[in-house]
C-alpha positions in Angstrom: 53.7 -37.1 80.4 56.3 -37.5 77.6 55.5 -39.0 74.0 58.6 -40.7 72.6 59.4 -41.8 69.2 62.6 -44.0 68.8 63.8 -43.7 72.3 63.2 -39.6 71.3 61.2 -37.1 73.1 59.2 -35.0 71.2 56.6 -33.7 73.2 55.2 -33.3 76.7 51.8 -32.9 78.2 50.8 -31.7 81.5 47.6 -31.3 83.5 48.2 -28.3 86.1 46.1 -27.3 88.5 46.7 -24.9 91.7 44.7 -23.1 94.3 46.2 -19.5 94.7 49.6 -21.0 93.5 49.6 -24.1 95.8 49.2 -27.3 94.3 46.3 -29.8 95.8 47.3 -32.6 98.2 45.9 -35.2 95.6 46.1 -39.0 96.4 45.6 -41.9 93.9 42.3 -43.1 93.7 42.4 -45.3 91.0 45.2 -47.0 88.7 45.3 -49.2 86.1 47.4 -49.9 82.6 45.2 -47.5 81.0 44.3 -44.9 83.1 45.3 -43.1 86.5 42.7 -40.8 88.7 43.7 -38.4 91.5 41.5 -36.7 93.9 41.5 -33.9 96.4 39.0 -32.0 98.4 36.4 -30.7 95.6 39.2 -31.5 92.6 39.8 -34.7 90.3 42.3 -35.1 87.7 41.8 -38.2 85.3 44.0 -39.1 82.0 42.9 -42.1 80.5 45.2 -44.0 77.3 43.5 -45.6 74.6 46.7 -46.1 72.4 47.7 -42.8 70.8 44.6 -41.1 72.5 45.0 -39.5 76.1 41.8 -37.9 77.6 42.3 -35.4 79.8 39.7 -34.5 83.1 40.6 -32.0 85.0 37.2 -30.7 87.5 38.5 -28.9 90.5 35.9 -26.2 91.1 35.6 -22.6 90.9 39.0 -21.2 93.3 41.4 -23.5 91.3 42.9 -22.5 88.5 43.1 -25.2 85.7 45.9 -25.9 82.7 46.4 -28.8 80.5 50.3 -27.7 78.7 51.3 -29.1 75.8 54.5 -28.8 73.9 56.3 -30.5 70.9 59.5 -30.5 69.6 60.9 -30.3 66.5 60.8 -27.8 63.2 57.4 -26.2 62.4 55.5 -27.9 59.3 51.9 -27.1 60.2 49.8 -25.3 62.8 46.6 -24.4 63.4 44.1 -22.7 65.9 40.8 -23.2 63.8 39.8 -19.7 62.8 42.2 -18.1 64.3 46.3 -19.2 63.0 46.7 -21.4 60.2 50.7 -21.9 59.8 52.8 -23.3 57.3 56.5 -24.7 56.9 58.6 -22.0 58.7 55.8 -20.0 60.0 55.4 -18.1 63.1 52.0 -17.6 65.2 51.1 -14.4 65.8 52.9 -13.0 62.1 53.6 -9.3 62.2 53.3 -10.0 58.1 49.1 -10.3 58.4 48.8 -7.6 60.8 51.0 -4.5 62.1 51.7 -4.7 65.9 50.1 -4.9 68.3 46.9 -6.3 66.4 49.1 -9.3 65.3 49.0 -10.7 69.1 46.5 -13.4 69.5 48.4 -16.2 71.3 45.5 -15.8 73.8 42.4 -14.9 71.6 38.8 -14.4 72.3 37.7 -18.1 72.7 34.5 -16.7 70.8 36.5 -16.4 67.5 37.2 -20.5 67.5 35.3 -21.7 65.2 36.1 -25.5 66.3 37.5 -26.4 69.3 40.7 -27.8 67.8 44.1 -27.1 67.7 47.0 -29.0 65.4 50.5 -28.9 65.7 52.8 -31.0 62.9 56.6 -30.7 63.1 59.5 -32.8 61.1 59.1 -35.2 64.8 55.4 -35.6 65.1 52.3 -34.0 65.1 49.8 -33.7 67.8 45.8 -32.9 67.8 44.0 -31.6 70.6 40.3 -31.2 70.7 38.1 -30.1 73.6 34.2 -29.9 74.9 34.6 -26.7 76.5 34.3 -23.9 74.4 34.5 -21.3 76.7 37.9 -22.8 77.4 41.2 -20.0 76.8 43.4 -21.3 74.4 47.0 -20.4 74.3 48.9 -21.1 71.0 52.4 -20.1 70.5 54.7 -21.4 67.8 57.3 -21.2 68.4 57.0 -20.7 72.6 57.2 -17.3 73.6 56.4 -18.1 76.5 58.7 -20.3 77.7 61.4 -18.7 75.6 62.5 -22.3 73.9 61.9 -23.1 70.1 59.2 -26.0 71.0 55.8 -25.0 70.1 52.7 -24.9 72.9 49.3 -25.5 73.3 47.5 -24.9 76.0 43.6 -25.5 77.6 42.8 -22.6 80.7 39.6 -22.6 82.4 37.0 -24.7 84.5 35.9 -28.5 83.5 38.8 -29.6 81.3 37.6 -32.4 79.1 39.9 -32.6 76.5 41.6 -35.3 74.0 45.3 -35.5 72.6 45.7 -37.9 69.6 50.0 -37.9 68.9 51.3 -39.1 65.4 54.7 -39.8 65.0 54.7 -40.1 61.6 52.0 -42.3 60.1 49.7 -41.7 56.7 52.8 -39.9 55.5 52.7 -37.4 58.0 56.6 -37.0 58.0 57.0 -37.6 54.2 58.7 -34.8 52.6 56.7 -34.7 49.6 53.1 -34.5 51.6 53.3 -30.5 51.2 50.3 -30.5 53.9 50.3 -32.7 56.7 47.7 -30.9 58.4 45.3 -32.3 55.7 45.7 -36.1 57.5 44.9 -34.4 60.2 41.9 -32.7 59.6 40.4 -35.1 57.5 40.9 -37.8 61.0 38.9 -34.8 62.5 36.4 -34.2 60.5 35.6 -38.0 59.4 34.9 -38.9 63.5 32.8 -35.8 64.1 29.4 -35.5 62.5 28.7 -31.8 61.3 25.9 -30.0 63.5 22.5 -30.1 61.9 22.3 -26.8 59.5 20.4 -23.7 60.9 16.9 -23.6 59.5 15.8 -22.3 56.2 14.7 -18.8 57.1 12.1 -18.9 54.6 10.6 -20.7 51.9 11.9 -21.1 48.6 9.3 -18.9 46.9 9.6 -15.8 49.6 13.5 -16.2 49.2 13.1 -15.6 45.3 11.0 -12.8 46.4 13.4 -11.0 48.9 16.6 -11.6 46.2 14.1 -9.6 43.2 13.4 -7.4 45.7 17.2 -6.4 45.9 17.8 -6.6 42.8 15.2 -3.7 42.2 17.0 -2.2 44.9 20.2 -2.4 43.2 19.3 -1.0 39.9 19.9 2.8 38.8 17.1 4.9 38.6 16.7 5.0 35.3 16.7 1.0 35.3 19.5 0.6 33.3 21.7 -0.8 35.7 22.8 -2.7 39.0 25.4 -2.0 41.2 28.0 -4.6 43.1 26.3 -3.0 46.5 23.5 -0.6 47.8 26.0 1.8 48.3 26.4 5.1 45.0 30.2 4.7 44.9 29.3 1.3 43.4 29.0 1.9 39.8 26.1 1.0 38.1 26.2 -1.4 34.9 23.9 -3.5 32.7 25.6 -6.7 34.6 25.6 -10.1 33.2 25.3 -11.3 36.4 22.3 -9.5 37.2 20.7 -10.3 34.0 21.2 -13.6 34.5 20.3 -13.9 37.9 17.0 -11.9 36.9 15.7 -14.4 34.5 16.5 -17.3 36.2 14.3 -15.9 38.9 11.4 -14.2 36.6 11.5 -16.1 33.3 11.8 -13.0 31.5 13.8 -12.1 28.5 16.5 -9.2 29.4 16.6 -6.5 26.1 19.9 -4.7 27.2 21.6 -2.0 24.7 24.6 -3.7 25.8 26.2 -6.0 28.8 28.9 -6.2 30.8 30.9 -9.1 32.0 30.6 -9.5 35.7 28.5 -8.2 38.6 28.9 -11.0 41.3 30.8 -13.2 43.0 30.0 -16.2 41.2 30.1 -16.0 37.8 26.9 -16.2 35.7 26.9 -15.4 31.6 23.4 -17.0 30.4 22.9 -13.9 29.5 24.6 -13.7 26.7 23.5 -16.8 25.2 19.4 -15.8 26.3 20.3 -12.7 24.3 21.9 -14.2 21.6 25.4 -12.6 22.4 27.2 -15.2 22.2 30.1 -13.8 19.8 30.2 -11.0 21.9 30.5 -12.9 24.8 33.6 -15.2 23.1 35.5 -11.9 22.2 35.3 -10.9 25.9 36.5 -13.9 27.0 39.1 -14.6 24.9 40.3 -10.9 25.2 40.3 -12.0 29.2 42.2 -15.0 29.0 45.2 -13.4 27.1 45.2 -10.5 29.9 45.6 -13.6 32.7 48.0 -15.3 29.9 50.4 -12.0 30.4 50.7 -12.7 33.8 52.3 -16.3 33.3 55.3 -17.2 35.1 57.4 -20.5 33.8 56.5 -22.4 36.9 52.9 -22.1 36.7 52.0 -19.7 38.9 50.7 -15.6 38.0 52.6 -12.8 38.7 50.8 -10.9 41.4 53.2 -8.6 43.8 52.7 -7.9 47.2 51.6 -4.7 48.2 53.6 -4.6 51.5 57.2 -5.2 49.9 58.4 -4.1 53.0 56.8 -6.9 54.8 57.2 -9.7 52.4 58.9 -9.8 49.0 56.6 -12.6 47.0 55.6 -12.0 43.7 53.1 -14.9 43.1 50.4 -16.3 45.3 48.3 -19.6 45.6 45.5 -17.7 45.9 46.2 -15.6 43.2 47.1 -18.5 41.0 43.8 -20.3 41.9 41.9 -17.8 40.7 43.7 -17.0 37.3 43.7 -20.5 36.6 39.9 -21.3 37.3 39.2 -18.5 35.2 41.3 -19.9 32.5 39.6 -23.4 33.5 36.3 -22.4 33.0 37.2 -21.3 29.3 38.7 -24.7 28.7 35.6 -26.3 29.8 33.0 -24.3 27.5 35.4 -24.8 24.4 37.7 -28.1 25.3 40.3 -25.5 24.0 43.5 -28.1 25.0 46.3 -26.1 24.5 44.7 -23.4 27.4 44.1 -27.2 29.5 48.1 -27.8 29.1 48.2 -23.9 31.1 46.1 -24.6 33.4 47.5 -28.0 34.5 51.2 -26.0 35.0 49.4 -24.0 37.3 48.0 -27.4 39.0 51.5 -28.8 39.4 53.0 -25.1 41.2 49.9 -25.6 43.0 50.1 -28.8 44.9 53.4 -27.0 47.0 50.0 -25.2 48.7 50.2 -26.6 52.4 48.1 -23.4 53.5 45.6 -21.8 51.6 46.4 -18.0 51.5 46.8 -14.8 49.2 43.5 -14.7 47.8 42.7 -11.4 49.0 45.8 -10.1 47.4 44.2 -6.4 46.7 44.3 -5.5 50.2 46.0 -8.3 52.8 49.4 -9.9 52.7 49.9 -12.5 50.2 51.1 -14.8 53.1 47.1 -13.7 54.9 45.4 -17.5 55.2 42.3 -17.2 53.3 38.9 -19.0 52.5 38.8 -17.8 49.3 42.0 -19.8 48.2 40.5 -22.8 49.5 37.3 -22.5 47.4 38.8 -21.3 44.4 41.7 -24.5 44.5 38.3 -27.0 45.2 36.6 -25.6 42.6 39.4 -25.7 40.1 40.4 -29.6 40.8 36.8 -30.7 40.1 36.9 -29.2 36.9 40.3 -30.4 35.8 39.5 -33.8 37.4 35.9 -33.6 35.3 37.4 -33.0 32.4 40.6 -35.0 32.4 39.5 -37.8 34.5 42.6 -38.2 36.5 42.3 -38.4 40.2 44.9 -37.2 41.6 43.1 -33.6 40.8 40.0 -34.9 42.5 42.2 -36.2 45.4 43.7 -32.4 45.7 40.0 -31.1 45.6 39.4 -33.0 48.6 42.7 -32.2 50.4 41.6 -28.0 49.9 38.1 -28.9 51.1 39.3 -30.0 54.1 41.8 -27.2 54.1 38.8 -24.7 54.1 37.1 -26.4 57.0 39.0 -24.5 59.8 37.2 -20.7 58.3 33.4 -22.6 58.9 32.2 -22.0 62.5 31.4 -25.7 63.2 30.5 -26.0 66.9 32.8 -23.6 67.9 33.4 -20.6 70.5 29.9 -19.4 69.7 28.2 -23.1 69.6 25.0 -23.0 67.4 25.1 -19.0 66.9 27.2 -18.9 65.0 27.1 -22.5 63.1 28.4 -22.0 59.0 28.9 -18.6 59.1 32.4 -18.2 57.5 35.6 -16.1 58.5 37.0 -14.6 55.5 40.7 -14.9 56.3 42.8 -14.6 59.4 44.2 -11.0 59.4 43.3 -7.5 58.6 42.3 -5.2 56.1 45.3 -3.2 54.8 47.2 -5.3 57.5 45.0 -3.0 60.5 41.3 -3.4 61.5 39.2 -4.2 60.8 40.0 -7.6 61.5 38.3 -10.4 60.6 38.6 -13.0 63.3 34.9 -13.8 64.7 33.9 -11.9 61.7 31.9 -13.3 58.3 31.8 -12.9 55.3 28.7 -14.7 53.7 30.1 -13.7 49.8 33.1 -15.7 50.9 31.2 -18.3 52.1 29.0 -18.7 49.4 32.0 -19.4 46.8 33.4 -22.0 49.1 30.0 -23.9 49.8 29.6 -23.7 45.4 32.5 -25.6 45.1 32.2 -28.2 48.1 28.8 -28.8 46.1 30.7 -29.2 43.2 33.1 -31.8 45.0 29.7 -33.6 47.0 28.8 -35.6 43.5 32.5 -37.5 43.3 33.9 -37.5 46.9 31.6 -39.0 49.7 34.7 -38.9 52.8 32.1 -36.2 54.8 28.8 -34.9 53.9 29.9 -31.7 51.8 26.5 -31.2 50.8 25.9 -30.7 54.2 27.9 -27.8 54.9 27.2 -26.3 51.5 23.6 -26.0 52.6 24.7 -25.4 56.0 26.3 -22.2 54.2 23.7 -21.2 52.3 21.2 -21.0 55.4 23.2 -19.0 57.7 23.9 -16.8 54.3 20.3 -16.4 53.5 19.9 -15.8 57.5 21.8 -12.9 57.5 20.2 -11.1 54.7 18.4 -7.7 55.6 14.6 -8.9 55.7 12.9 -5.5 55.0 13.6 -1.9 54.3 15.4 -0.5 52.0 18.0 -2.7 51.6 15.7 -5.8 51.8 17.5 -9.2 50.4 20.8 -7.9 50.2 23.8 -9.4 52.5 26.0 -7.6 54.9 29.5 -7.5 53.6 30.8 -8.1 56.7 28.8 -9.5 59.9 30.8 -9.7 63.6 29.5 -13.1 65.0 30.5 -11.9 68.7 28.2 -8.7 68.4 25.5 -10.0 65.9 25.7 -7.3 64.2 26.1 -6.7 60.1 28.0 -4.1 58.8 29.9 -2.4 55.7 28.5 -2.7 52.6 24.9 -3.9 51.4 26.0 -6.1 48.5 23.6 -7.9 45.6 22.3 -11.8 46.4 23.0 -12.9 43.4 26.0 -15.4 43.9 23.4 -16.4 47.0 20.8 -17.4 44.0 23.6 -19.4 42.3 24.1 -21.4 45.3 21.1 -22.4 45.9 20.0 -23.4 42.5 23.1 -25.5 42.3 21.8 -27.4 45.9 18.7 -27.7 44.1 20.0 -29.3 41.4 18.9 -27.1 39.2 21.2 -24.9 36.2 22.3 -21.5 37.7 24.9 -20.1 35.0 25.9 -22.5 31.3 25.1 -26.2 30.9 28.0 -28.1 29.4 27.9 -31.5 27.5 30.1 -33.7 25.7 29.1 -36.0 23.0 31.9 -37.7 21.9 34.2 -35.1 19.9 31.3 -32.8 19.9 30.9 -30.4 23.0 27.6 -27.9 23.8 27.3 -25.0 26.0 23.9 -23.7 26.5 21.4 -21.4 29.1 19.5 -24.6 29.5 19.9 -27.6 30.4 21.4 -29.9 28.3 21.4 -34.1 28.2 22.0 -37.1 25.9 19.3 -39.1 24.6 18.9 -41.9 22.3 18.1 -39.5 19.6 20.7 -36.9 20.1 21.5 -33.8 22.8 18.8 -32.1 24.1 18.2 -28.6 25.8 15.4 -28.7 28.0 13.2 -26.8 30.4 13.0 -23.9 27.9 10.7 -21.0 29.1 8.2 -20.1 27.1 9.0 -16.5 27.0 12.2 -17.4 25.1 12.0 -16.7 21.5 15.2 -17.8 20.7 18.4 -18.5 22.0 21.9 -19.5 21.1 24.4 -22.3 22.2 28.1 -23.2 21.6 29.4 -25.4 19.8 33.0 -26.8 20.0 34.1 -23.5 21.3 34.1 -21.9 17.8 30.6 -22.8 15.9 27.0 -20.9 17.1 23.9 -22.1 16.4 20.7 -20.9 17.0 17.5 -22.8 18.9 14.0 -21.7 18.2 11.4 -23.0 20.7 10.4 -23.6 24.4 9.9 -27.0 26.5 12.3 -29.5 24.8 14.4 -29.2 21.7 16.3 -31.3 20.2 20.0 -30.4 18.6 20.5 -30.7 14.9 
């Protein structure tokens, strides 16, 4: 079958089947405009058109052997083979960059490590989707086709009971526009919209035995002389009076932390109430400024951060997307706590160098390739286009928001090679560590996870396109799932945890990014409250909102003496009282 565009042919697909190398005597059964069905002893073959749609039936038993081949012309924009490759304008499949040979060869990968049975070609001619039932189905990707030895690029389905669908484009939504810097997105987001997201696992326990578990690690965590948690279980992890932690711990206990000091940090998420609870809060503005100028040094004149790779042999970029996304939400989350404008005009450089990203990659620049797709980069470029588009109001950031979240989408096992085992865990990134094992495909990593399914929550309260809320919680179960239930490192998550094998491994690490998500699902405050009144703008440990009389902070415990908030990023104050107060 050949798919033309303007008297052009730019791809071909084929449905192949053969017992012991000899090809079935098939006759026509049926024929119409639409569709075409041939039949031989114990074997069918159906394709059926529904404009740019072709399904693909291919049943012939257990001693034939069974192919559906795809190939399309043209120069590489996009590819994917969800959780598996993710390419980009110029890319090859199978990069010796991500991995050293011969762990970079996965053109035939463990159909286990798919974590939706999709695959996505775009060139400058087309592009072409093919989805498929069968996830026990071998896929063959290759771009371009080393197989064939020609510069098209191939897809292909091996295996028994073929039921598959091929949806070509030849170039509409912009698919061939030069300025769309990721056509995949289109593609994705036609995905994603027609197939409903499997229901979440279960909650593995309730909401007061999960607070539970997590104090129980974090008592786990701490030094023995109590004045201190560590990142993970394990001693080489030093131990610190976290904000994190302290933050973490009173949200879950009520209780006032009475540190000697505090250090910035801890977790993967973020959380410095503490510093405000323990009325800090000038402390807490040196560090942060003194944090901003290091990520200011770093500045390059096209918006992105200087970051080099550490395989110069392998490839020679000094800057990132992932690396940039991460500088510049840090540098984001400043601007929103102090409406500092000047740092806004930084951060919205980085947003312009930005929206090149057709791939999300390089966010685990401290020990994979820079060019190594990534999660993390997803999450991190979600998260910071909410915020810009929050506090600037322009859409186009929330429109790039969306376009990452859907760009994250193929690292979330969604019905996948491991069906409902495996549902919202989340693979890190598609490559190694150090560029050799232990690699990550059919591998999660929950911290990972959790930072993406934060900011898709984040993104669920402006954009309603697909239930984002739905896989953030999806997220948060399988997270909370995979925590150790009892023994000594009860409540804490596995750093990594190999899907295929069910098995956790590496590091024990600290729940307290997991207790940030799901506050935020709750709808509850996990870190700072932020509020604008008109020119004046509040940061606070408690929830803030606008009433007739003024702003209020509310749901104060009552074992808070006092406490401190923010005022337009230069001016603390000091609040006296639990329940409700109301600001001067």
């Amino acid at each position: 079958m050949r798919f033309r565009s303007g008297g052009e042919v730019i791809a071909v697909a084929a449905p192949l089947v053969h017992r012991n190398g000899v090809v079935p005597d098939f006759t026509l059964k049926e024929s119409t405009e639409k569709s075409v069905k041939l039949e031989a002893p114990d074997c069918t073959l159906e394709m059926q058109v529904n404009d740019s749609r072709i399904r693909f039936l291919v049943n012939c038993g257990t001693s034939a052997a069974d192919t559906l081949n795809i190939r399309l012309l043209g120069n590489i924009r996009n590819g994917l083979l969800s959780g598996i490759e993710f390419l980009g304008q110029g890319d090859v499949s199978s990069s010796p960059i991500d991995l050293e040979p011969p762990l970079n060869e996965r053109s035939k990968p463990n159909p286990q490590w798919l974590t939706t049975p999709l695959a996505i070609l775009a060139t400058d001619k087309g592009a072409i989707m093919l989805k498929w039932k069968n996830a026990e189905l071998q896929p063959v990707f290759s771009s371009p086709n080393r197989f064939g030895f020609t510069d098209d690029h191939l897809m292909v389905l091996k295996g028994k009971d073929i039921d598959a669908i091929l949806i070509m484009d030849d170039g509409a939504d912009g698919n061939k526009s030069d300025d769309s810097p990721s056509v995949i997105h289109y593609q994705l987001k036609r995905y994603f919209t027609q197939h409903p997201f499997p229901d979440p696992p279960s909650a593995p326990r309730s909401a007061e035995e999960q607070r539970k578990l997590n104090l129980q690690a974090l008592e786990t965590l701490n030094s023995p002389d109590g004045t201190g948690w560590g990142y993970a279980v394990e001693p080489d992890w030093q131990r610190e009076p976290f904000a994190d932690f302290l933050s973490t711990q009173h949200r879950l206990t009520g209780k006032v932390p009475v540190p000697k000091k505090i250090v910035s940090g801890g977790s993967d998420i973020a959380n410095d109430a503490a510093y405000f609870i323990t009325n800090r809060v000038e402390e807490w503005l040196k560090v942060r400024k003194t944090a901003v100028q290091s990520i200011l040094s770093l500045r390059q004149p096209d918006g992105s951060f200087l970051q080099r790779s550490r395989f110069p042999n392998i490839e020679t970029k000094a800057t990132s997307y992932g690396f940039t996304a991460i500088r510049a939400l840090e540098l984001m989350e400043f601007v929103r706590y102090t409406g500092d404008k000047e740092l806004l005009s930084v951060v919205e450089k980085s947003l312009d160098y930005l929206k090149q990203c057709d791939v999300p990659r390089g966010g685990f620049y401290r020990d994979s390739p820079l060019h190594t797709p990534d999660l993390q980069t997803a999450a991190s470029l979600v998260w910071l286009c909410v915020w810009a588009f929050e506090f600037t109001g322009k859409k186009e950031y929330l429109d790039e928001a969306e376009r990452f979240a859907y760009l994250g989408l193929p690292f979330v096992y969604l019905d996948g090679g491991l069906k409902s085992a495996a549902n919202y865990l989340t693979v890190p990134k598609l490559g190694g560590t150090e560029r050799r094992k232990p690699l990550w495909f059919g591998v999660a990593k929950p911290q990972t996870g959790i930072l993406y399914a934060y900011a898709l929550n984040l993104l669920s309260k402006h954009n309603k396109s697909v239930d984002w809320k739905k896989i953030a919680t999806g997220i948060l179960y399988a997270a909370e799932t995979l925590q150790y239930a009892s023994g000594d490192y009860a409540g804490c998550l596995p750093e990594r945890y190999d899907a295929v094998k069910q098995e956790r491994e590496s590091w024990k690490v600290n729940p307290c990014a997991l207790v940030s998500l799901r506050l935020a699902l709750e709808g509850k405050l996990d870190s700072l409250s932020v509020l604008v009144d008109g020119k004046e703008r509040y940061v606070s440990p408690y929830p803030l909102r606008l009433t007739p009389d003024g702003v209020e902070v509310f749901d104060i415990p009552d074992t808070v003496p006092t406490f401190q908030i923010l005022r337009n990023g230069n001016r603390i104050e000091s609040v006296n009282g639990s329940g409700t107060q109301l600001l001067e």
